[in-house]
C-alpha positions, 0 to 999 in steps of 0.5 A, a space after each residue: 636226753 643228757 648232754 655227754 659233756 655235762 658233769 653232774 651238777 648240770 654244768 658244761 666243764 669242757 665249754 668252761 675249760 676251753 673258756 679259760 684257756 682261751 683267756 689265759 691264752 690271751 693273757 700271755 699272747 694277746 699283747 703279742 698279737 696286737 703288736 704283730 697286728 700294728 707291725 703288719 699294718 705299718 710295713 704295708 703302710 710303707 710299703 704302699 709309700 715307697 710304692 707311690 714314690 716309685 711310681 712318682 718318679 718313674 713319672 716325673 723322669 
């Protein structure tokens, strides 16, 4: 049985165009998303801290 997406010369066009756009996807958006990522991860960082200070005052008085 013949795969629908294939073109004639047996390659599979629709996995190769979704592979390219995912790489220049990722060509323009891929520093963004790893800068939301570090971001995200130094708010709850000092989320956490702010937290703990809270809690060690509260503590102490």
């Amino acid at each position: 049985m013949k795969h629908l997406n294939k073109d004639p010369d047996g390659s599979d066009s629709s996995v190769q165009r979704i592979r390219v756009k995912i790489r220049d996807w990722m060509k323009r958006n891929g520093r963004a998303v790893h800068d939301q990522m570090i971001r995200g991860a130094s708010y709850s960082l000092g989320s956490g801290a702010v937290s703990l200070l809270i809690v060690w005052f509260e503590a102490r008085h």
